[in-house]
C-alpha beads as a LAMMPS data file, in Angstrom:
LAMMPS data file: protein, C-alpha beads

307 atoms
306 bonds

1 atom types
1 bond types

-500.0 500.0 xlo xhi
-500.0 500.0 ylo yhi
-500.0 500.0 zlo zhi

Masses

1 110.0

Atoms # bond

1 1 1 314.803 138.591 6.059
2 1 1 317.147 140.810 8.221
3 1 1 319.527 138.563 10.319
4 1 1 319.642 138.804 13.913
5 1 1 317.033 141.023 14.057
6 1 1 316.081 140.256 17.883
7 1 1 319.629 141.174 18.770
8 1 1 319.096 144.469 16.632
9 1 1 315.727 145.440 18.469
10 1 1 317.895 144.354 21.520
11 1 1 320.658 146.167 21.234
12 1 1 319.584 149.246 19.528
13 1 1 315.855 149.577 20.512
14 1 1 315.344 148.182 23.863
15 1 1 317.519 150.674 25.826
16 1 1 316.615 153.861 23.482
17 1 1 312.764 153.864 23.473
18 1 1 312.108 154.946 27.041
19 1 1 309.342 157.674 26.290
20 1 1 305.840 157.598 26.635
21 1 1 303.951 155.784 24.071
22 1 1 306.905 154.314 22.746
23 1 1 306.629 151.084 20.145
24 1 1 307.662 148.110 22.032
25 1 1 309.122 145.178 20.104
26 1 1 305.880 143.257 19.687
27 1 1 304.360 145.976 17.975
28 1 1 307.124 147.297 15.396
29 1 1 307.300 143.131 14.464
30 1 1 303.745 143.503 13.501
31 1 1 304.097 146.716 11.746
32 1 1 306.790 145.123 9.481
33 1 1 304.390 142.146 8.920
34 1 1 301.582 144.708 7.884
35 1 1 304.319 146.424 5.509
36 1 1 305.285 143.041 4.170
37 1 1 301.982 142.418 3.348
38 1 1 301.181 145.441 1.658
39 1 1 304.599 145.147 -0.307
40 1 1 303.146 142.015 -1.807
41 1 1 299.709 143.445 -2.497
42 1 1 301.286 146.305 -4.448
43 1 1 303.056 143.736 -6.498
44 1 1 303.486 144.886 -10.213
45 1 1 300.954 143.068 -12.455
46 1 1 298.448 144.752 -15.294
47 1 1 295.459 143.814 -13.198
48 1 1 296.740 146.149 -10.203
49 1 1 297.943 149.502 -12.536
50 1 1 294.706 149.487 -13.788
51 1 1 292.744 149.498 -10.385
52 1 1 295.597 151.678 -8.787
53 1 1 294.757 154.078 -12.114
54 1 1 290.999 154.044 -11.270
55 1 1 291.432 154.142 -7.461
56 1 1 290.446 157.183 -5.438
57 1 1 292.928 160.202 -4.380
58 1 1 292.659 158.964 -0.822
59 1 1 294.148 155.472 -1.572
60 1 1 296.653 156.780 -3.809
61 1 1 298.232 159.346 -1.045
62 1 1 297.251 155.942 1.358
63 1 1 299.649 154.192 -0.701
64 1 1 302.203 156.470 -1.132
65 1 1 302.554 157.440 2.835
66 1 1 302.633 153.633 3.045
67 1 1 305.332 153.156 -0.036
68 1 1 307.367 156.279 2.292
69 1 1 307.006 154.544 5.465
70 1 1 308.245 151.541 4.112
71 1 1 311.301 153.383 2.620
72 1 1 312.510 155.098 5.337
73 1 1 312.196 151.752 7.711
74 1 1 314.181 149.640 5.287
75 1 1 316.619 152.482 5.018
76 1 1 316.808 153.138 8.839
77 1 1 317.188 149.062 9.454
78 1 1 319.570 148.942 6.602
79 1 1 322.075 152.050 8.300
80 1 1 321.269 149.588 11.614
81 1 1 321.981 146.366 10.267
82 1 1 325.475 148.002 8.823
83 1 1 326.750 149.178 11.778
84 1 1 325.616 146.257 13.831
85 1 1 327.412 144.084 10.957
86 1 1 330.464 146.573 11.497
87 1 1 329.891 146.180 15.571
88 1 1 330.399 142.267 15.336
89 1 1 333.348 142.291 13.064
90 1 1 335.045 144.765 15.751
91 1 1 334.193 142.792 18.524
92 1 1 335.629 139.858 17.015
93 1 1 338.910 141.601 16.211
94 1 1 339.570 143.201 19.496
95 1 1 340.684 141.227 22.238
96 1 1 338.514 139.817 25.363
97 1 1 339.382 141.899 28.201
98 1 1 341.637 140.466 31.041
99 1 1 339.926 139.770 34.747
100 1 1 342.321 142.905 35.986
101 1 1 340.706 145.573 33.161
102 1 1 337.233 143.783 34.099
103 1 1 337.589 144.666 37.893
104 1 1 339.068 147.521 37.870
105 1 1 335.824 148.430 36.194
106 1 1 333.407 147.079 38.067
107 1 1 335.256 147.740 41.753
108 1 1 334.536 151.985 40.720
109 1 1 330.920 151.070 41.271
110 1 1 329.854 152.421 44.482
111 1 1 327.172 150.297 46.889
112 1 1 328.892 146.958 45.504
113 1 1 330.521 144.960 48.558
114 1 1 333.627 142.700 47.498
115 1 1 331.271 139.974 47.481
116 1 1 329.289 141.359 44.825
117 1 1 332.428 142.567 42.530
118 1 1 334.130 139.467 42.676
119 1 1 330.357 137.610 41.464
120 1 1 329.728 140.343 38.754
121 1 1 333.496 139.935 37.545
122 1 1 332.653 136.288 37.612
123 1 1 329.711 136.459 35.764
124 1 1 331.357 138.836 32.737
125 1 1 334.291 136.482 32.707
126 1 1 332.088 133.316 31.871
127 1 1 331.159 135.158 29.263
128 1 1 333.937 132.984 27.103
129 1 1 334.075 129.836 29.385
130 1 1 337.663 129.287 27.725
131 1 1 338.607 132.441 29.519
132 1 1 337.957 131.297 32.845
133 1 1 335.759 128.340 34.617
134 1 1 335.395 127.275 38.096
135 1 1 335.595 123.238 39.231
136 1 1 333.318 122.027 41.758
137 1 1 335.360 118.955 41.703
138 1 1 337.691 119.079 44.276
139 1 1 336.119 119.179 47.785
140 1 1 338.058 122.650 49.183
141 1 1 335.656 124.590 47.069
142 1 1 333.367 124.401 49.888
143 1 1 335.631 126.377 52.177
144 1 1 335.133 129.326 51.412
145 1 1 336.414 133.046 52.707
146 1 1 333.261 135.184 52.708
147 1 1 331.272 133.463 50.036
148 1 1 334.651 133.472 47.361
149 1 1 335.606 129.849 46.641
150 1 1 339.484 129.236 47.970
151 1 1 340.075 126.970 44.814
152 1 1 339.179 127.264 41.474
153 1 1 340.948 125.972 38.109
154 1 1 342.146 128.062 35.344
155 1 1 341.734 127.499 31.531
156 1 1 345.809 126.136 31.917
157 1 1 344.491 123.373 33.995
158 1 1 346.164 124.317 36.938
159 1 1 344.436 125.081 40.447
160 1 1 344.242 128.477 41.483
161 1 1 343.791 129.501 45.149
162 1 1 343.242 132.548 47.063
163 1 1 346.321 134.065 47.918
164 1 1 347.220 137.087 49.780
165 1 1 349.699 140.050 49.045
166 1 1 351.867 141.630 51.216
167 1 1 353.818 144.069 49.250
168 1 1 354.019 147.979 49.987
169 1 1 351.183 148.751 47.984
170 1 1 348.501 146.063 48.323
171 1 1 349.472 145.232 52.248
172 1 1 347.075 142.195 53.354
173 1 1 345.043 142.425 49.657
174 1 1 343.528 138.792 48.401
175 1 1 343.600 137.782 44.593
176 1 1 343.750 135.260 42.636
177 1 1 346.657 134.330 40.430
178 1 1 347.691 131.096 38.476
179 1 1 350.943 129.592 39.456
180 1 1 352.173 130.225 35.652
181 1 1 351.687 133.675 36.537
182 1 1 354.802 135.685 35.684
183 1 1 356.908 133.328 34.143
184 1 1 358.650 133.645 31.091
185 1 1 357.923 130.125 29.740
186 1 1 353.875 128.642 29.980
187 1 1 353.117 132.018 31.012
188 1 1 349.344 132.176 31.863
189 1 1 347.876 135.485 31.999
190 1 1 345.063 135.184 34.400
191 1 1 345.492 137.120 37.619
192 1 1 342.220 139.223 39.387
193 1 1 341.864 140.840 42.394
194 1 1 339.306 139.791 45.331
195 1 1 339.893 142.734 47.287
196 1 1 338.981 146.218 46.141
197 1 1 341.613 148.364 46.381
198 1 1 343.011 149.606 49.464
199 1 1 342.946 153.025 50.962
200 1 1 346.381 155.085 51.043
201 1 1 345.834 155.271 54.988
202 1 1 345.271 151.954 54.678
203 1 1 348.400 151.199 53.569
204 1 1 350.665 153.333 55.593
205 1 1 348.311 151.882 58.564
206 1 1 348.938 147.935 57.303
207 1 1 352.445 148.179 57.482
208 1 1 352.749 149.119 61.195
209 1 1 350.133 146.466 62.438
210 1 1 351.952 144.401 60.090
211 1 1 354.729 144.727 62.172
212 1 1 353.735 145.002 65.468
213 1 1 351.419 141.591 65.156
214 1 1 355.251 139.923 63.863
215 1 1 356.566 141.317 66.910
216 1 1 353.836 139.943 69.024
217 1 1 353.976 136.713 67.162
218 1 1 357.766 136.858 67.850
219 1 1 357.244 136.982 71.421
220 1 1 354.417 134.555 71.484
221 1 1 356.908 132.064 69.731
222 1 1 359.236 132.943 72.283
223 1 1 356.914 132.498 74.864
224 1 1 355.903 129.212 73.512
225 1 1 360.028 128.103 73.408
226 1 1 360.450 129.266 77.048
227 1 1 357.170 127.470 77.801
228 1 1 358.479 123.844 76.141
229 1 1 361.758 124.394 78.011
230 1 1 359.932 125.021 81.461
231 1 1 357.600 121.941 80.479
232 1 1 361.173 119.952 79.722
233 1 1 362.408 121.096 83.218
234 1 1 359.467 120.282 85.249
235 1 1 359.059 116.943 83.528
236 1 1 362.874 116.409 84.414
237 1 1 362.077 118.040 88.138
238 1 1 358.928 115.628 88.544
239 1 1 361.106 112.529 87.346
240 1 1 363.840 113.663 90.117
241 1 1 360.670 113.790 92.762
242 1 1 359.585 110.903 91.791
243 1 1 362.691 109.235 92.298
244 1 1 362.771 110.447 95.906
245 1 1 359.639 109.225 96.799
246 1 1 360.919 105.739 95.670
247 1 1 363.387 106.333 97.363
248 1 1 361.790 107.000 100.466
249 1 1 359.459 104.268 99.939
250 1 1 362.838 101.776 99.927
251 1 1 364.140 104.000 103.238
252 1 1 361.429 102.942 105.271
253 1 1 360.807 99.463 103.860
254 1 1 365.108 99.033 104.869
255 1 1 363.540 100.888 108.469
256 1 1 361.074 98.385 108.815
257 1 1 363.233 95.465 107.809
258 1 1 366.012 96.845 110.479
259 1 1 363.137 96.897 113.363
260 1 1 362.449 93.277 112.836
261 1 1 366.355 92.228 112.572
262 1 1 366.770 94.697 115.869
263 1 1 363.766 92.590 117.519
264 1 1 365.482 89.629 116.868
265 1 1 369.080 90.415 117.989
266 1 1 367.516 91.360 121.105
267 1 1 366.001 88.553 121.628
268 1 1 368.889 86.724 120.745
269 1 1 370.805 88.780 123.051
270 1 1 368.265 88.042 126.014
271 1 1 368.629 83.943 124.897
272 1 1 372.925 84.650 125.511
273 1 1 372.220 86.301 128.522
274 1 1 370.471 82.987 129.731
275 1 1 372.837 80.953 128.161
276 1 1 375.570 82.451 129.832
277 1 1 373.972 82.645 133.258
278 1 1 373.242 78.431 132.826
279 1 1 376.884 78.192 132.087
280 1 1 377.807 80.186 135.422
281 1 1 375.439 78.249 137.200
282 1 1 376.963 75.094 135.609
283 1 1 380.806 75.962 136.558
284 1 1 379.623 76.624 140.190
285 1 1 378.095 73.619 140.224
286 1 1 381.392 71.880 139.118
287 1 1 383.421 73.875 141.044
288 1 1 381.510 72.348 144.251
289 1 1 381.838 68.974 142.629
290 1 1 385.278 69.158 142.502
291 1 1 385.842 70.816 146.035
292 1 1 384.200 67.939 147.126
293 1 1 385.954 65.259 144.953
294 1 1 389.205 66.834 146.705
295 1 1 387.715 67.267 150.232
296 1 1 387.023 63.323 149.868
297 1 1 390.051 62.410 148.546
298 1 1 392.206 63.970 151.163
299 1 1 390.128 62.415 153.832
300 1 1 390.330 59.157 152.357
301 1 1 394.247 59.497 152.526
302 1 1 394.192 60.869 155.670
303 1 1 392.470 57.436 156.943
304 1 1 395.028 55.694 154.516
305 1 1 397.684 56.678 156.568
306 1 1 396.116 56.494 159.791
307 1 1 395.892 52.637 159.534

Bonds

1 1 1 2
2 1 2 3
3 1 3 4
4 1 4 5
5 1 5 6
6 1 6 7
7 1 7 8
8 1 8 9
9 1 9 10
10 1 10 11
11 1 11 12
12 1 12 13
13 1 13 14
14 1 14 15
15 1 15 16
16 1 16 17
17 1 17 18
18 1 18 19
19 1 19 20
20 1 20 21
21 1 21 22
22 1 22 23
23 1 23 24
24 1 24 25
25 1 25 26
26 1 26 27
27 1 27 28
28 1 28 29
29 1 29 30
30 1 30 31
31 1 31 32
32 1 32 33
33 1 33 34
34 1 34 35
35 1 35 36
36 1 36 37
37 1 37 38
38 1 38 39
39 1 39 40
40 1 40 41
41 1 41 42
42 1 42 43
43 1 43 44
44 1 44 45
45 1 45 46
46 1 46 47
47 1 47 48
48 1 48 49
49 1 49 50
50 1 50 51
51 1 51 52
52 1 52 53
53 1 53 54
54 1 54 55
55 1 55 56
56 1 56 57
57 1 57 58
58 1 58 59
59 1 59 60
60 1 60 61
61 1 61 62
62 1 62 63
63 1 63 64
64 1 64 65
65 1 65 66
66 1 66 67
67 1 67 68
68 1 68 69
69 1 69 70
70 1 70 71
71 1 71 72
72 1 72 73
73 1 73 74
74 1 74 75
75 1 75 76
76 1 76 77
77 1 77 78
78 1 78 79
79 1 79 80
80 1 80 81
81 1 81 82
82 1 82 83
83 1 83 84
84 1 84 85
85 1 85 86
86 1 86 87
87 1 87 88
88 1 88 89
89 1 89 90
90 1 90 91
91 1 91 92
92 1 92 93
93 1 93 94
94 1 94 95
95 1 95 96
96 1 96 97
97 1 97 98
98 1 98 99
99 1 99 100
100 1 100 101
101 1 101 102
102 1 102 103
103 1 103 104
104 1 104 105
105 1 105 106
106 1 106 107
107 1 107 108
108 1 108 109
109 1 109 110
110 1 110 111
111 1 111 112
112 1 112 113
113 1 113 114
114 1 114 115
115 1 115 116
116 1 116 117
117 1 117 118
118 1 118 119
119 1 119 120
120 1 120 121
121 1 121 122
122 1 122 123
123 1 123 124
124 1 124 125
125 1 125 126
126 1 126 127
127 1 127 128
128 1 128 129
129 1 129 130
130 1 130 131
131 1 131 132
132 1 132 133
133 1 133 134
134 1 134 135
135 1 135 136
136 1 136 137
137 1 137 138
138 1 138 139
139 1 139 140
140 1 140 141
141 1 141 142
142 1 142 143
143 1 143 144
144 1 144 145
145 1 145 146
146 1 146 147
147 1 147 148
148 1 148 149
149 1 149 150
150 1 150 151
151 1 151 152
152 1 152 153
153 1 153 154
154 1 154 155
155 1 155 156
156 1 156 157
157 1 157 158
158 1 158 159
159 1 159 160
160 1 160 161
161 1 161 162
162 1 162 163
163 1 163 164
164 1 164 165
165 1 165 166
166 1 166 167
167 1 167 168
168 1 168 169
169 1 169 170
170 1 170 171
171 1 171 172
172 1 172 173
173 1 173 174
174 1 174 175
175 1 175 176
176 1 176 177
177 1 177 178
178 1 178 179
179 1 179 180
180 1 180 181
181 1 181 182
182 1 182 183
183 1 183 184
184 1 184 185
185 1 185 186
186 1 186 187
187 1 187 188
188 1 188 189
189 1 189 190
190 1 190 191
191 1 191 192
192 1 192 193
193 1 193 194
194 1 194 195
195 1 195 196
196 1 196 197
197 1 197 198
198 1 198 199
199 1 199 200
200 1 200 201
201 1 201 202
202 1 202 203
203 1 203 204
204 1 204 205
205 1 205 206
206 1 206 207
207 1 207 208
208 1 208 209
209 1 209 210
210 1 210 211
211 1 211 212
212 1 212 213
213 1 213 214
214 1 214 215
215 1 215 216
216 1 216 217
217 1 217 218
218 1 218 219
219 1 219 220
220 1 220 221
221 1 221 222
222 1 222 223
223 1 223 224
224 1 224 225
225 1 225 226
226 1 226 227
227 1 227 228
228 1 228 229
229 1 229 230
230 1 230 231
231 1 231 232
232 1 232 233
233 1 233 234
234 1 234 235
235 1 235 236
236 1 236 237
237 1 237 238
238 1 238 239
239 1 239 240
240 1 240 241
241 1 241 242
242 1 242 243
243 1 243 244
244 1 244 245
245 1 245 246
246 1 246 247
247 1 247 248
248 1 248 249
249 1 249 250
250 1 250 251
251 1 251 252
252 1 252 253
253 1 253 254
254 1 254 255
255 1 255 256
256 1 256 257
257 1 257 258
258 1 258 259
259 1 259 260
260 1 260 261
261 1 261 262
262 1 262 263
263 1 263 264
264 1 264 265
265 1 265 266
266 1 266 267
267 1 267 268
268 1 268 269
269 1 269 270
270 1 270 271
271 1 271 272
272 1 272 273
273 1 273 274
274 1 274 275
275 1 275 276
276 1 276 277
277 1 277 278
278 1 278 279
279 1 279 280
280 1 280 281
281 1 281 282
282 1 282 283
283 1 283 284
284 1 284 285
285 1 285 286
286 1 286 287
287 1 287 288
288 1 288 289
289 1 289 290
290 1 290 291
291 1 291 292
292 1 292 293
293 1 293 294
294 1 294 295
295 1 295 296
296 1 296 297
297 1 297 298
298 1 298 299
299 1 299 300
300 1 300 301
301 1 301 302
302 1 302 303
303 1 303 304
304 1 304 305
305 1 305 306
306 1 306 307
């Protein structure tokens, strides 16, 4: 019983026999069972060399084309089954490729959008989960940037977000990176690209809108300053204003107030006036008594001394 014998067919069959009338896999399992079988019926006993003896020429050249058939498939599986076994023990010793080797592969492809090389590198990667898994656990994996998750947790433990570069040669290029990246001690190797790589016009192009959208930022921050200040001032403007009115409001409420007291020294004035003219009245009045009191008196003396 050959081990891993699907995987052989697989592997070594499936992707070779592409011409017409080719034996599929069904059919060169059933073969084998027919050799099997007739391995067993030419199984060495006294009964069977004396009936092969006595058999016809035709069933003896049968036999033999059979016996060669059988030969040459054992031999042919045997070569396969070697270097398959010699396949597996090199693919054990060499060393799982990194997410950078795996997309620089895969982003050569032409026709593949970044969408579709960051899902294929995602796919060969999970090949060993240890490698690299994503976590649906926290809830920012359902913001995402153009179907790529923005989080994601590396084999470390540690989350991993979508980060973008800025240096000369990947200007405004997205990857992922663990935070361990880089560092001398619990350095984590794990560090892929999102982006495919950029264009050399690109990235002389990058730089100088780069720029020019700090500058504009710049001024827009400036703009935004100058704005808070003139928002400051007019607050302090509309406070002055407001001050004003009140204190126009209290100008004609102390208008208003002076009216009445002006109504009512006038007509305190006018109630002088009267009392003064009573008082002139009065003194005449006295002043007649008197001349009179006199004018009496005199002419009572006068009759005084006439007696």
């Amino acid at each position: 019983m050959i081990e891993n014998w699907d995987d052989i067919v697989l592997l070594c069959g499936r992707d070779r026999a592409t011409g017409q009338n080719v034996e599929t896999f069904q059919e060169g399992s059933e073969a084998m069972d027919e050799d099997v079988e007739i391995e067993e019926d030419l199984a060495p006993s006294s009964d069977f060399r004396a009936r092969a003896r006595t058999s016809s020429s035709a069933d003896s050249n049968l036999e033999k084309k059979t016996k060669f058939k059988k030969d040459s498939l054992a031999e042919v599986v045997g070569v396969i089954a070697t270097s398959f076994q010699e396949y597996l023990a090199r693919k054990k010793q060499e060393e799982k490729p990194s997410g950078v080797a795996i997309h620089e592969v895969v982003s050569v492809i032409s026709g593949l959008t970044s969408e579709e090389v960051f899902k294929a590198v995602r796919k060969l990667m999970n090949s060993d989960l240890e490698e690299f898994k994503f976590s649906r656990g926290s809830s920012s994996w359902n913001s995402e940037i153009n179907g790529a998750p923005m989080e994601m947790t590396c084999r470390c433990g540690d989350k991993v977000y979508l980060k973008t570069s800025w240096t000369q040669n990947n200007p405004g290029r997205r990857y992922w990176a663990c935070p361990k990246y880089g560092q001398k001690f619990g350095f984590c190797g794990f560090f892929i690209w999102y982006d495919p790589e950029i264009y050399a016009r690109a990235k002389n192009i990058i730089p100088g809108l780069l720029e020019k959208s700090n500058k504009h930022q710049y001024q827009i921050e400036q703009y935004k300053m100058r704005n808070a200040e003139m928002e400051a001032q007019l607050l302090v403007a509309m406070k002055k204003v407001d001050d004003m009115n009140n204190a126009l409001v209290e100008i004609e409420q102390y208008k208003l107030k002076n009216a009445e007291l002006e109504a009512q020294l006038l007509v305190a004035m006018n109630n002088v006036d009267d009392m003064n003219n009573a008082l002139v009245v009065c003194k005449n009045k006295i002043k007649k008594l008197w001349a009179a009191t006199i004018l009496l008196s005199l002419l009572y003396l006068v009759k005084l001394c006439s007696n």
